[in-house]
TIRO-2110 file (N, C-alpha, C; in Angstrom, 1 decimal):
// TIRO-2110
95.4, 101.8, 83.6, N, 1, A
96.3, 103.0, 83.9, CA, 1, A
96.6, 103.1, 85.4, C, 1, A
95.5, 102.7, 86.1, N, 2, A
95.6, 103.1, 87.8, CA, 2, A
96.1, 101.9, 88.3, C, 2, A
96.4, 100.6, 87.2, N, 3, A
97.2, 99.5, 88.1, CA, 3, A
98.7, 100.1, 88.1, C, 3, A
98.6, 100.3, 86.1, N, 4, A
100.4, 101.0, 85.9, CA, 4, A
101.0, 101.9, 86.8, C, 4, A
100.1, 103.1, 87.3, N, 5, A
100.7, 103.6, 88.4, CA, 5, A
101.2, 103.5, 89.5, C, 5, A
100.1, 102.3, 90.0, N, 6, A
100.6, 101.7, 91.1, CA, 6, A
101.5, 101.2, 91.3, C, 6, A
102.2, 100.2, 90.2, N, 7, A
102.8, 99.4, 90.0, CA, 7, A
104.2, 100.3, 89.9, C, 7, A
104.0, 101.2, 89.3, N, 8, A
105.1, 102.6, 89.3, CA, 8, A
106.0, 103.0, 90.4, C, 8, A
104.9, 103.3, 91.5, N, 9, A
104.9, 104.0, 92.8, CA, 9, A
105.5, 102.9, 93.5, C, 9, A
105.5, 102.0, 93.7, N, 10, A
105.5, 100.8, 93.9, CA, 10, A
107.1, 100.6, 93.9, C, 10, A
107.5, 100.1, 92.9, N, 11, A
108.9, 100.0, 92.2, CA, 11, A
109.6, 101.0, 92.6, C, 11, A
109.3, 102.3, 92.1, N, 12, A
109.7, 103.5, 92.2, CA, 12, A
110.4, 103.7, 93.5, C, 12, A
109.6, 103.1, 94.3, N, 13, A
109.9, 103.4, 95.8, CA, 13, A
111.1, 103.0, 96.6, C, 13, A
111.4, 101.7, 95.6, N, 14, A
112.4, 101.0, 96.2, CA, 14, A
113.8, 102.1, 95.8, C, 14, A
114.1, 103.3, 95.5, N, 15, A
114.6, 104.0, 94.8, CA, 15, A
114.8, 104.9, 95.8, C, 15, A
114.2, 105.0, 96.8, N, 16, A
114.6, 106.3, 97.7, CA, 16, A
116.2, 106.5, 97.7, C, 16, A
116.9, 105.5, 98.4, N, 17, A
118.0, 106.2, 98.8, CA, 17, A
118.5, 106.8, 97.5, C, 17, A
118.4, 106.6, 96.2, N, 18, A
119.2, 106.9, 95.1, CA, 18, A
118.9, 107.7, 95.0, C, 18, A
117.1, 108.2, 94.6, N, 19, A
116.5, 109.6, 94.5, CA, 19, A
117.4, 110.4, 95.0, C, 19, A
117.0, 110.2, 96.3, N, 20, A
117.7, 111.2, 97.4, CA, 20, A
118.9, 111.9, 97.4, C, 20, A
120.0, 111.2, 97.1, N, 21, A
121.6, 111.5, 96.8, CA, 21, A
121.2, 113.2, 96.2, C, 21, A
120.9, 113.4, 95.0, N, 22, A
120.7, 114.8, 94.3, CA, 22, A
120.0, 115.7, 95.1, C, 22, A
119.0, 115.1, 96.0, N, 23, A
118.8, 116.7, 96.9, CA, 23, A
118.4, 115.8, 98.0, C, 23, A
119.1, 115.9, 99.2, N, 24, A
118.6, 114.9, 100.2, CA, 24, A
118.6, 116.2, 101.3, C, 24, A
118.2, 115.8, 102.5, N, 25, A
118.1, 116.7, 103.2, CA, 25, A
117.6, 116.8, 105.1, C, 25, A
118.4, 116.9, 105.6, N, 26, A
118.5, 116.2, 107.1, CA, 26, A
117.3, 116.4, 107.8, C, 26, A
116.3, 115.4, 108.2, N, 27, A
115.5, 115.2, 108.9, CA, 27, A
115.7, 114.9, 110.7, C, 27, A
115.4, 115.8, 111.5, N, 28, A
115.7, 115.8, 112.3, CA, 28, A
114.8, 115.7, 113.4, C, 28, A
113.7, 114.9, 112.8, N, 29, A
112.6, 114.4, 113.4, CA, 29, A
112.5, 113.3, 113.1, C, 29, A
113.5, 112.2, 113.1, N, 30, A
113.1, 111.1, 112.5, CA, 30, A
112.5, 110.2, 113.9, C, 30, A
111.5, 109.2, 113.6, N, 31, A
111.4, 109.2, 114.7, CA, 31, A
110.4, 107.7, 114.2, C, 31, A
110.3, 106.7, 115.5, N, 32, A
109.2, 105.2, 115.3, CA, 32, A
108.1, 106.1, 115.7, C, 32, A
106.9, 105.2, 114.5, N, 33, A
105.7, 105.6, 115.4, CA, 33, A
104.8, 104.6, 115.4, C, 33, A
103.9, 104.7, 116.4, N, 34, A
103.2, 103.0, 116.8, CA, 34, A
102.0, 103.0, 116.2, C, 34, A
101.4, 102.5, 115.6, N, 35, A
99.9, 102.2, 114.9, CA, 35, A
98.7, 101.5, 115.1, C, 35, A
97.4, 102.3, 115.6, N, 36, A
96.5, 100.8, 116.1, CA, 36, A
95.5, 102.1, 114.7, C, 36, A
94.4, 101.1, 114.3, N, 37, A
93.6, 101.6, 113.2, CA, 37, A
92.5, 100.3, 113.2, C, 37, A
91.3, 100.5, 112.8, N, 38, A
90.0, 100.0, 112.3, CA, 38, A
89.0, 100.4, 111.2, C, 38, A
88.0, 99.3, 110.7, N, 39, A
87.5, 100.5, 109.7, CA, 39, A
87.1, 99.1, 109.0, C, 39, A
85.6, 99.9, 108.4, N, 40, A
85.0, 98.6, 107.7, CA, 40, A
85.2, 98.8, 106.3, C, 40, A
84.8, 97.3, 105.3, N, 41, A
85.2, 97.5, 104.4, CA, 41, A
84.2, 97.0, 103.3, C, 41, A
84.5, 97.1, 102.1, N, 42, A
83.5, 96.6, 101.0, CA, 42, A
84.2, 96.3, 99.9, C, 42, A
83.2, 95.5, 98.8, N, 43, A
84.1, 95.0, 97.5, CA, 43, A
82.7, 94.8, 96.3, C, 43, A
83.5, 94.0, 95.8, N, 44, A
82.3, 94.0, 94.2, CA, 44, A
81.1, 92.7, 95.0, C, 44, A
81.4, 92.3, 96.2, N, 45, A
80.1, 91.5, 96.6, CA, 45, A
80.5, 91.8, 98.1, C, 45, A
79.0, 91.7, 98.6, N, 46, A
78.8, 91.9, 100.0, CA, 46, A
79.9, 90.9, 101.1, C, 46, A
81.0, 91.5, 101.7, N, 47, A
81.1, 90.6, 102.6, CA, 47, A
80.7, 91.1, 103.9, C, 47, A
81.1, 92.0, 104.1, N, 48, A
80.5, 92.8, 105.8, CA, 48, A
82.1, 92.9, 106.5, C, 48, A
83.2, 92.8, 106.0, N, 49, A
84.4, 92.7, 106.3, CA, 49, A
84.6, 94.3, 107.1, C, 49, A
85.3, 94.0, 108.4, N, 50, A
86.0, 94.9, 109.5, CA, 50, A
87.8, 95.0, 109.0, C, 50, A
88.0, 95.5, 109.3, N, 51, A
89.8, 95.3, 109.1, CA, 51, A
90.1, 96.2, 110.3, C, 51, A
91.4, 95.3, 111.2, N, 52, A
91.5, 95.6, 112.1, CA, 52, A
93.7, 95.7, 112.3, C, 52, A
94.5, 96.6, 112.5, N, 53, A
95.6, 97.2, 111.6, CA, 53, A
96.3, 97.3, 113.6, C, 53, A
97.6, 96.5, 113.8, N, 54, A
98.7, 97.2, 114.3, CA, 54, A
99.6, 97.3, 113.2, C, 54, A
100.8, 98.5, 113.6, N, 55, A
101.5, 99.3, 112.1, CA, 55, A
102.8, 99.4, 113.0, C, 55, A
103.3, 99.7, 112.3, N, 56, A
105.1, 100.4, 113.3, CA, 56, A
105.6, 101.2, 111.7, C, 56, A
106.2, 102.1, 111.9, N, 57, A
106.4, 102.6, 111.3, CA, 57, A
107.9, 103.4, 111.3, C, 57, A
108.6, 104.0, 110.3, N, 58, A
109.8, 104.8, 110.9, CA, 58, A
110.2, 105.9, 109.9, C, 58, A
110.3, 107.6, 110.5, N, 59, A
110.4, 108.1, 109.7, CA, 59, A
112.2, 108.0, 108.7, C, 59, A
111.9, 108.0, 107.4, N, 60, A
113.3, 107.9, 106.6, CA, 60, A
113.8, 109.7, 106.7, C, 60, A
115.2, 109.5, 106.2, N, 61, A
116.1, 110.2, 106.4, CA, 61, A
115.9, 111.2, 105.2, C, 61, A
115.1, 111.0, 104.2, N, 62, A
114.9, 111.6, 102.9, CA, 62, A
113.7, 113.1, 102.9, C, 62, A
113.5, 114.0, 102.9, N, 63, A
112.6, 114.9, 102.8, CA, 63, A
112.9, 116.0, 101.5, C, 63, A
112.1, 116.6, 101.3, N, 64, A
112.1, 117.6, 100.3, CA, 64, A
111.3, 118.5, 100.5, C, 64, A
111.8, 120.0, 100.8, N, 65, A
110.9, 121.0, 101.0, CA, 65, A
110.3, 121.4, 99.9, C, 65, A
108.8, 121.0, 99.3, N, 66, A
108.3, 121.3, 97.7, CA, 66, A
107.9, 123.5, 97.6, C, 66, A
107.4, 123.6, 98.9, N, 67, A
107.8, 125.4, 98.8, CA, 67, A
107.8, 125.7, 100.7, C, 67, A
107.1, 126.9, 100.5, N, 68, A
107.5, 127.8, 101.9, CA, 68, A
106.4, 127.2, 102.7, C, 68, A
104.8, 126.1, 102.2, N, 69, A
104.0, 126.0, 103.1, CA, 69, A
104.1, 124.1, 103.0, C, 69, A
104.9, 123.3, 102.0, N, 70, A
104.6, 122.5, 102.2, CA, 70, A
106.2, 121.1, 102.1, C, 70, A
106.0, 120.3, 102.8, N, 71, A
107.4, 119.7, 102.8, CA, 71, A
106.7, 118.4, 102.2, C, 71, A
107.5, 117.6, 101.4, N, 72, A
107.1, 116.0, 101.1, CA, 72, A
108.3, 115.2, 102.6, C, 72, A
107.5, 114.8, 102.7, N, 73, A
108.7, 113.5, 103.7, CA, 73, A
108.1, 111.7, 103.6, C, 73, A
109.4, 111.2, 103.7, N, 74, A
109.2, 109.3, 103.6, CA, 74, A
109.6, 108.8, 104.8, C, 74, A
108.4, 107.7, 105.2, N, 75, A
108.5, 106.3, 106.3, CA, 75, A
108.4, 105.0, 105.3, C, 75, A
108.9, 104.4, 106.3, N, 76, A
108.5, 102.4, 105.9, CA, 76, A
107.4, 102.5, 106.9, C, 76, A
106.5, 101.6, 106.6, N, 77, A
105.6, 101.0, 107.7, CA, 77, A
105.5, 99.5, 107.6, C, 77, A
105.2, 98.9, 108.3, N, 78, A
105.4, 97.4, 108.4, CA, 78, A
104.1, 97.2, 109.2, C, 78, A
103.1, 96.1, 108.8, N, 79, A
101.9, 96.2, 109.8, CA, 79, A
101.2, 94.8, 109.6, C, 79, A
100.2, 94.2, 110.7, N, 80, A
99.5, 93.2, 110.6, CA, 80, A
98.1, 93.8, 110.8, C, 80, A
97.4, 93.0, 110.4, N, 81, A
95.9, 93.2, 109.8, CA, 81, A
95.4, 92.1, 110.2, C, 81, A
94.3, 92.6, 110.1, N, 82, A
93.2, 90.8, 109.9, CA, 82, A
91.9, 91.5, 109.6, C, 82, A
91.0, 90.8, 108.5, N, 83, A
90.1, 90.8, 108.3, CA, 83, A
89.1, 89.9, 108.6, C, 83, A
87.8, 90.5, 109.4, N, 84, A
86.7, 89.5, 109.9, CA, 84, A
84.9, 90.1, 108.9, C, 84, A
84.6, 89.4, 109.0, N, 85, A
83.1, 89.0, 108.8, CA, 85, A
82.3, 89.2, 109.2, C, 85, A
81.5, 89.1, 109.5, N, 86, A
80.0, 89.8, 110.7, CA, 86, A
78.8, 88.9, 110.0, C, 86, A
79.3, 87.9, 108.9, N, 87, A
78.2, 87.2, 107.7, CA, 87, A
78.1, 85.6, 108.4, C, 87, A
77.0, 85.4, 109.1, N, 88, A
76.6, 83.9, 109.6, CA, 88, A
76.4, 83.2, 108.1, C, 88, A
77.7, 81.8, 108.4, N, 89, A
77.7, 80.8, 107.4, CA, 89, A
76.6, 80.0, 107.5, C, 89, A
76.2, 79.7, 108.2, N, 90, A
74.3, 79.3, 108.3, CA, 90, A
73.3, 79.7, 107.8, C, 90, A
73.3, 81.0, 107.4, N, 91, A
72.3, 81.7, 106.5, CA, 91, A
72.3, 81.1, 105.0, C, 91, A
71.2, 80.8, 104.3, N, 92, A
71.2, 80.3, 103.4, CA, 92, A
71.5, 81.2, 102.1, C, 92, A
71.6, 82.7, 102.3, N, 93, A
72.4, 83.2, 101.6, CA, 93, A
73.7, 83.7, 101.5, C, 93, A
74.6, 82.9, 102.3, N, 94, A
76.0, 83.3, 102.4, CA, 94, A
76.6, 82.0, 101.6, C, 94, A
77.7, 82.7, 101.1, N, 95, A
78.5, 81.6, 100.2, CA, 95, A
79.3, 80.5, 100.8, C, 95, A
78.7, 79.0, 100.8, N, 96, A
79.4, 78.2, 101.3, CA, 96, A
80.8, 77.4, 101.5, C, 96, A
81.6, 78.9, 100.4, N, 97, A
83.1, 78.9, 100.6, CA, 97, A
83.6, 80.2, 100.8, C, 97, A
85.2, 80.2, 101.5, N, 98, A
85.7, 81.4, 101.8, CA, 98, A
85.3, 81.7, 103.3, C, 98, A
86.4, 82.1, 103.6, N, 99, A
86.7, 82.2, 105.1, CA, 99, A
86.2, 83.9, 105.8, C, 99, A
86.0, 83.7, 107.0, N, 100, A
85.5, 84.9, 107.4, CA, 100, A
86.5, 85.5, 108.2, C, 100, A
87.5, 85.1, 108.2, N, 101, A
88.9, 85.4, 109.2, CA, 101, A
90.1, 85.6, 108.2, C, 101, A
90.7, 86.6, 107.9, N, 102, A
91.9, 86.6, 107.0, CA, 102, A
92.9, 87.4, 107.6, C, 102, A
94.3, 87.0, 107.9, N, 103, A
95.6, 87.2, 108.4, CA, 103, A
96.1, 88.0, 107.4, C, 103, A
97.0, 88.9, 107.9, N, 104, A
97.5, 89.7, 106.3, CA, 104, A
98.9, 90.3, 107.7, C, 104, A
99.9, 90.7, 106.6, N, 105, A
101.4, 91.4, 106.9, CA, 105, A
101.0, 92.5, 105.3, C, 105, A
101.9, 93.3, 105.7, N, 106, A
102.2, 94.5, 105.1, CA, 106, A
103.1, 95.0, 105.0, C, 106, A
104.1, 96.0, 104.1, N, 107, A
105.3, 96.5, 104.0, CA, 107, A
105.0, 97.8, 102.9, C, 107, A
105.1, 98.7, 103.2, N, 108, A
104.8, 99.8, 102.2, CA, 108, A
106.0, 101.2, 102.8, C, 108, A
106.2, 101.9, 101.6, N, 109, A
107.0, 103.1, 101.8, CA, 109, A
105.5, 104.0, 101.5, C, 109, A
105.8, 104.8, 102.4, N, 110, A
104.6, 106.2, 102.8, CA, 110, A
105.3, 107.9, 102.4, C, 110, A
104.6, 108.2, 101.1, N, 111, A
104.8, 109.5, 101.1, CA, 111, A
104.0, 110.5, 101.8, C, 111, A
104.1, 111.8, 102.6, N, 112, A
103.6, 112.8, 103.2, CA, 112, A
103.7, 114.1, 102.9, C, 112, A
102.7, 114.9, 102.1, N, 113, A
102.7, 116.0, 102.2, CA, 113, A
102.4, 116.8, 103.1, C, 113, A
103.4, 117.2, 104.0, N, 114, A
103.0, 118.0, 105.4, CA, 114, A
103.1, 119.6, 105.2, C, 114, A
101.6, 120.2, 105.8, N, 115, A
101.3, 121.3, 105.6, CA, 115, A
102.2, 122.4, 106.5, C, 115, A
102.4, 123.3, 106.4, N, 116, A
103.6, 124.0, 107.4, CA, 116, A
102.6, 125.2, 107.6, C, 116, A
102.1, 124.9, 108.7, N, 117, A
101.1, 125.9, 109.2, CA, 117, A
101.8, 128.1, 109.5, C, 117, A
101.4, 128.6, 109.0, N, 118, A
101.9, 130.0, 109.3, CA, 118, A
101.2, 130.5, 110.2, C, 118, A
101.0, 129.8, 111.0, N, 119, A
100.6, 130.5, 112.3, CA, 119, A
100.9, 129.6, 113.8, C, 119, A
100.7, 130.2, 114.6, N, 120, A
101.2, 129.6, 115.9, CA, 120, A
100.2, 128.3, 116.3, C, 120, A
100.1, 127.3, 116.3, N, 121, A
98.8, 126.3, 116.4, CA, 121, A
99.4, 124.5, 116.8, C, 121, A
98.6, 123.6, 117.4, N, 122, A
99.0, 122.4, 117.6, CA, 122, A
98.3, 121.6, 117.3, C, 122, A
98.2, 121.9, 115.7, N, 123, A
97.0, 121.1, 114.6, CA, 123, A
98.6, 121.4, 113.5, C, 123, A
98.8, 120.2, 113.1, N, 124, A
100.1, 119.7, 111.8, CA, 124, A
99.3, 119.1, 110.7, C, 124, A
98.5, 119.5, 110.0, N, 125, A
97.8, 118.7, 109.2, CA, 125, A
98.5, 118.1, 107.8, C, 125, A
98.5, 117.2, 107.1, N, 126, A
99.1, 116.2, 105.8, CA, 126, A
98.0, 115.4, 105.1, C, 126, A
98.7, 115.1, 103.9, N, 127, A
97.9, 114.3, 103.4, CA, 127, A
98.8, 113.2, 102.9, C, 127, A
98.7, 112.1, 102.6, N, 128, A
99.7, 110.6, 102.8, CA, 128, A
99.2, 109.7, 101.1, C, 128, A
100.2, 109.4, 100.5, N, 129, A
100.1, 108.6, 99.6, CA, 129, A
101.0, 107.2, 100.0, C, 129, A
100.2, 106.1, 99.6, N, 130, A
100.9, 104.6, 99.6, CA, 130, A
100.9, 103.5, 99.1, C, 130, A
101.8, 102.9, 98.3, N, 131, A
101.5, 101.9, 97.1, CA, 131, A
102.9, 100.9, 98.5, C, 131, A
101.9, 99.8, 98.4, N, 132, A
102.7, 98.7, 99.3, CA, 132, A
102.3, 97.0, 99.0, C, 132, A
103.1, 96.1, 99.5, N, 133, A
102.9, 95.0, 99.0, CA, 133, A
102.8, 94.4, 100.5, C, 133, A
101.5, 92.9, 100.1, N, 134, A
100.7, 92.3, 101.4, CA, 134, A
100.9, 90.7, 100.8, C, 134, A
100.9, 90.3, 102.0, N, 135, A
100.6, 88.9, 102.1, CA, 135, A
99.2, 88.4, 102.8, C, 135, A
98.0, 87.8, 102.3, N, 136, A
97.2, 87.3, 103.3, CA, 136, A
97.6, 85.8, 102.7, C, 136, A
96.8, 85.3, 104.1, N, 137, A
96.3, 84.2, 104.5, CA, 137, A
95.6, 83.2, 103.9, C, 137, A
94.5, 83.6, 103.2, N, 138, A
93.6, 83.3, 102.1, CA, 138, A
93.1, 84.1, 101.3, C, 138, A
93.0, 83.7, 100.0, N, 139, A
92.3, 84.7, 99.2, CA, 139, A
91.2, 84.8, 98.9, C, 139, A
90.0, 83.7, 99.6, N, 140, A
88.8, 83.4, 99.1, CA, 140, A
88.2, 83.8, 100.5, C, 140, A
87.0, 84.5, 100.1, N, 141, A
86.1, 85.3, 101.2, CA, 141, A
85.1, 84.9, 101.5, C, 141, A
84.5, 84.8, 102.2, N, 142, A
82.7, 84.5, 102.3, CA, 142, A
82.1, 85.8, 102.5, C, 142, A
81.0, 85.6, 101.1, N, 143, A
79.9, 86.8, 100.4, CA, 143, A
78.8, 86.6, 100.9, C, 143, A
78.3, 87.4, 100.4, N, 144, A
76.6, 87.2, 101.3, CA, 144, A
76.0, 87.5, 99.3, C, 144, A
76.3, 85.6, 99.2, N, 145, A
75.6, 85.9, 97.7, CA, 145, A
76.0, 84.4, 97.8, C, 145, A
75.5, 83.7, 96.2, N, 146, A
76.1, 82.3, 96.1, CA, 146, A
77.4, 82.2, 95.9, C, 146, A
78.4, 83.1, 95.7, N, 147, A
79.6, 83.1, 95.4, CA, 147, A
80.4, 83.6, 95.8, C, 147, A
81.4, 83.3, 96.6, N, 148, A
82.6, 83.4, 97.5, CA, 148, A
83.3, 84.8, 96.9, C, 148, A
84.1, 85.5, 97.3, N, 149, A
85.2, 86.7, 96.5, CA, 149, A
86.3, 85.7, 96.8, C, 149, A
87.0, 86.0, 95.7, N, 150, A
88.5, 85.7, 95.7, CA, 150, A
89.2, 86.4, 95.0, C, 150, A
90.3, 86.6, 95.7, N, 151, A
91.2, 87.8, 95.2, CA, 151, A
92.1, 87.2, 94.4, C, 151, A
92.2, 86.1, 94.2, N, 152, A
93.0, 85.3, 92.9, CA, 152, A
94.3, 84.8, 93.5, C, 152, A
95.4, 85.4, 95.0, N, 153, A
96.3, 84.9, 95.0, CA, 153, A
96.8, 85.6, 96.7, C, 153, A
97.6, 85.1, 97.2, N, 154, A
98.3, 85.5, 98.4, CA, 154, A
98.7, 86.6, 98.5, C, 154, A
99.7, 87.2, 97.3, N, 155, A
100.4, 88.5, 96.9, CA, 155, A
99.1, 89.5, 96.8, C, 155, A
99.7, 90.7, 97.5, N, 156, A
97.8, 92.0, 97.3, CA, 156, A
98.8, 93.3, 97.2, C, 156, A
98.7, 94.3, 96.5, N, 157, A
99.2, 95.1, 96.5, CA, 157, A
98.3, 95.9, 97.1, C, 157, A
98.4, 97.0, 98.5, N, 158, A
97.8, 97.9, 99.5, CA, 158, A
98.2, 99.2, 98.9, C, 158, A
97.0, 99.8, 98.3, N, 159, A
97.0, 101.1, 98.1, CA, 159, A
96.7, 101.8, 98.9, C, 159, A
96.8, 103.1, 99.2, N, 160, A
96.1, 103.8, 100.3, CA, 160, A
96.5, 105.1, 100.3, C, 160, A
95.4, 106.0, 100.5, N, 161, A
95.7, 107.4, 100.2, CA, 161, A
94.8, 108.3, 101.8, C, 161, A
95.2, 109.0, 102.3, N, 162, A
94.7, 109.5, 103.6, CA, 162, A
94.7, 111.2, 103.5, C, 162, A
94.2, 111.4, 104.7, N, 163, A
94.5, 112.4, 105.8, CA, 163, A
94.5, 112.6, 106.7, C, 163, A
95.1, 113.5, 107.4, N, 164, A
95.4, 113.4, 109.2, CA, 164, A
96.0, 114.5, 109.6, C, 164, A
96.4, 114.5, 110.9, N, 165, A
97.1, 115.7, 111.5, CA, 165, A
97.6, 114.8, 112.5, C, 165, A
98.9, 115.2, 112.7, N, 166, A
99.5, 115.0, 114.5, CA, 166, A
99.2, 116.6, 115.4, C, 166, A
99.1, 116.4, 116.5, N, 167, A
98.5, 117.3, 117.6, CA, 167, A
100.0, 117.6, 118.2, C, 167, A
99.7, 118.4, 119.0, N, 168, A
100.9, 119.4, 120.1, CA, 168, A
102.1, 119.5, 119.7, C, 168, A
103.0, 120.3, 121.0, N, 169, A
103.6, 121.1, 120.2, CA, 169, A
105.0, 120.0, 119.9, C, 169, A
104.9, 118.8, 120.5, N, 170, A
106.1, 117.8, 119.9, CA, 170, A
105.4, 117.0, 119.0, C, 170, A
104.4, 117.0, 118.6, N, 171, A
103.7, 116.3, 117.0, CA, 171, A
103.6, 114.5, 118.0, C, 171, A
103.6, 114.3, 119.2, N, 172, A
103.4, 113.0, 119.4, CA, 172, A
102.5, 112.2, 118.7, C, 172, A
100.9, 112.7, 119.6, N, 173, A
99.9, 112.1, 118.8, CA, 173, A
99.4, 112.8, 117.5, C, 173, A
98.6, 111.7, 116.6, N, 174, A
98.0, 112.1, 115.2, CA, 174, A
96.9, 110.7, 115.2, C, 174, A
96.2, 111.3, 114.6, N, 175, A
94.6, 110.7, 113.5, CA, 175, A
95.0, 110.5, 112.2, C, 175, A
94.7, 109.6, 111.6, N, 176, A
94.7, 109.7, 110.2, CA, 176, A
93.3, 109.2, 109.9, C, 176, A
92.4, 109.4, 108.4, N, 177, A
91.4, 108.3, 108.1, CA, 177, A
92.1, 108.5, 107.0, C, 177, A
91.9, 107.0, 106.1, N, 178, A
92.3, 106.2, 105.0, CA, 178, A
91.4, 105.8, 103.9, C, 178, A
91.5, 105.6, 102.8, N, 179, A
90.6, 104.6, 101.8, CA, 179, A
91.6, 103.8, 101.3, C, 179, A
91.7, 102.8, 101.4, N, 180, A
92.5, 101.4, 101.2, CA, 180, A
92.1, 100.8, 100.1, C, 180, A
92.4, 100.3, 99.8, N, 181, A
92.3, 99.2, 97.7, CA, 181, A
93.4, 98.2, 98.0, C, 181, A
93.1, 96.7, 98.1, N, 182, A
93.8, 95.5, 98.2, CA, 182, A
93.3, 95.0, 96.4, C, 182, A
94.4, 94.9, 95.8, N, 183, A
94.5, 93.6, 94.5, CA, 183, A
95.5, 93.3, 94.2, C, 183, A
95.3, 92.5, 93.2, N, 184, A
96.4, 91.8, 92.6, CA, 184, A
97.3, 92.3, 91.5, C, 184, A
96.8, 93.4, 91.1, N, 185, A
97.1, 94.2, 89.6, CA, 185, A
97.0, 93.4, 88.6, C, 185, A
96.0, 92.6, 88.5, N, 186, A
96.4, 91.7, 87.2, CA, 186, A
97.2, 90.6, 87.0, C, 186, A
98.3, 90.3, 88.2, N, 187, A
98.9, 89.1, 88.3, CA, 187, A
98.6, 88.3, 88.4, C, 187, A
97.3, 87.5, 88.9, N, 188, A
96.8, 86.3, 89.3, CA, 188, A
95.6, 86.5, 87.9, C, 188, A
94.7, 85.1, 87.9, N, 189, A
93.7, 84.9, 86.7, CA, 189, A
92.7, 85.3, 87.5, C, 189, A
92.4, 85.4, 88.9, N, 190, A
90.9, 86.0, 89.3, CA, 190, A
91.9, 87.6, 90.5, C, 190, A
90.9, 88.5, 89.9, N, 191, A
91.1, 89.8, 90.9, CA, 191, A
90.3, 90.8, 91.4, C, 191, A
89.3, 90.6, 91.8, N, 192, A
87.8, 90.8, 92.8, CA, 192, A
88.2, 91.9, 93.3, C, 192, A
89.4, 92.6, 94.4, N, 193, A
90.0, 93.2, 95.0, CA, 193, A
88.8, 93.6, 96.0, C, 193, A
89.5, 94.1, 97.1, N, 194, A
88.5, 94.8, 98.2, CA, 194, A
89.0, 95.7, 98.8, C, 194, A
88.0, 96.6, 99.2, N, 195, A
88.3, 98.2, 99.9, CA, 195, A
88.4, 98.2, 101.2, C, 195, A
88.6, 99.1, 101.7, N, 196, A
88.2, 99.5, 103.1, CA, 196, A
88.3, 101.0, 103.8, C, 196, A
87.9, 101.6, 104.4, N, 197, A
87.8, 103.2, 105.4, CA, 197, A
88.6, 102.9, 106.5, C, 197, A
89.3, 103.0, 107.2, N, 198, A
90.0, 103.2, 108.4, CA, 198, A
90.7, 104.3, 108.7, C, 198, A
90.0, 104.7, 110.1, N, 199, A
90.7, 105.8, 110.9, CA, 199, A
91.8, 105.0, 112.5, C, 199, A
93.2, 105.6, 111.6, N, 200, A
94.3, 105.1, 113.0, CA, 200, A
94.5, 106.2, 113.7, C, 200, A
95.0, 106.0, 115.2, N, 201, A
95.6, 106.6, 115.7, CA, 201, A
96.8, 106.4, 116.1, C, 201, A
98.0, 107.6, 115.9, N, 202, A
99.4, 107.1, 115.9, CA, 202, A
100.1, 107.8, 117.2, C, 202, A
101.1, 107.2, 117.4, N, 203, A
102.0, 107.9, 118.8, CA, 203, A
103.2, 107.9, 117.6, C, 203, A
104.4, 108.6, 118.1, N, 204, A
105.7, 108.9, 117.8, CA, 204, A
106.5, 108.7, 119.2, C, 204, A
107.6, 108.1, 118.8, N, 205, A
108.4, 108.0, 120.3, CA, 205, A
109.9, 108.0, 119.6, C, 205, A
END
């Protein structure tokens, strides 16, 4: 059920401009914003994996006021990653296949439920939903077990659900932290998938 959704949100997404036509609504903050983030990670076997994220991002033209305290609004983000290791291949219990360095690109549409604070303050807090599609580098990992992870295939679908706030009174800087979910949905014959925590910090310009 939680791949079909994805898989949903996903598709679904490619649908903004259409959505939009019926109630669309001028954003007048649209704006690039720049992304550095980090944050370790885990899976169904030990790898010790770091994930390390430049992002660029841009806000879309699409928003929806859901009531008087809360707006939905959409970005693209576009980002590179890389996943490392911290697991010595010398150790006699690390798996003698699977790489401890993994390249990845990214492309996902980002929904935002932004909170509309009623009072005077330069705390903008949100919460962020994101179903996006990834390319790594390799799909086989080095475990700290006899057996490598492999995510079955190049193609990863990047889930990711957050919270954050942008600060002052022009919303420049923001924090977000993340829980991330990389798989395959079932596409590939092996799908291990792996997690990760990351807190970014973003600029707007």
């Amino acid at each position: 059920m939680i791949r079909r959704l994805g898989l949903y949100l996903f598709f679904s997404s490619l649908l903004f401009p259409v959505c939009s036509v019926a109630e669309p609504a001028n954003n007048p903050d649209k704006r690039w914003v720049a992304i550095v983030g980090a944050g370790p990670g885990f899976s169904n076997r030990r790898n010790e994996l770091t994930q390390y994220r430049l992002a660029l991002s841009k806000d879309l033209p699409w928003q929806w006021s859901l009531s008087d305290k809360w707006t939905l609004k959409t970005r693209l983000e576009t980002s590179y990653f890389e996943w490392r290791s911290s697991l010595d291949d010398g150790d006699s219990d690390v798996s003698k296949r699977g790489e401890d360095l993994v390249h990845g690109m990214s492309l996902s549409p980002v929904w935002r439920f932004e909170y509309l604070p009623q009072w005077d303050t330069p705390i903008f807090p949100y919460f962020e939903v994101a179903v996006g599609a990834s390319y790594i580098t390799d799909s086989n990992i080095v475990s700290k077990n006899t057996n490598h992870t492999t995510l079955g295939c190049h193609f990863q679908f990047e889930d990711r659900i957050g919270l954050g706030s942008d600060f002052g009174s022009e919303r420049r800087w923001g924090v977000t932290t993340y829980a991330l979910h990389y798989s395959n949905a079932g596409t590939c014959s092996e799908n291990s998938g792996v997690n990760f925590f990351e807190l970014r910090l973003h600029y707007s310009f």
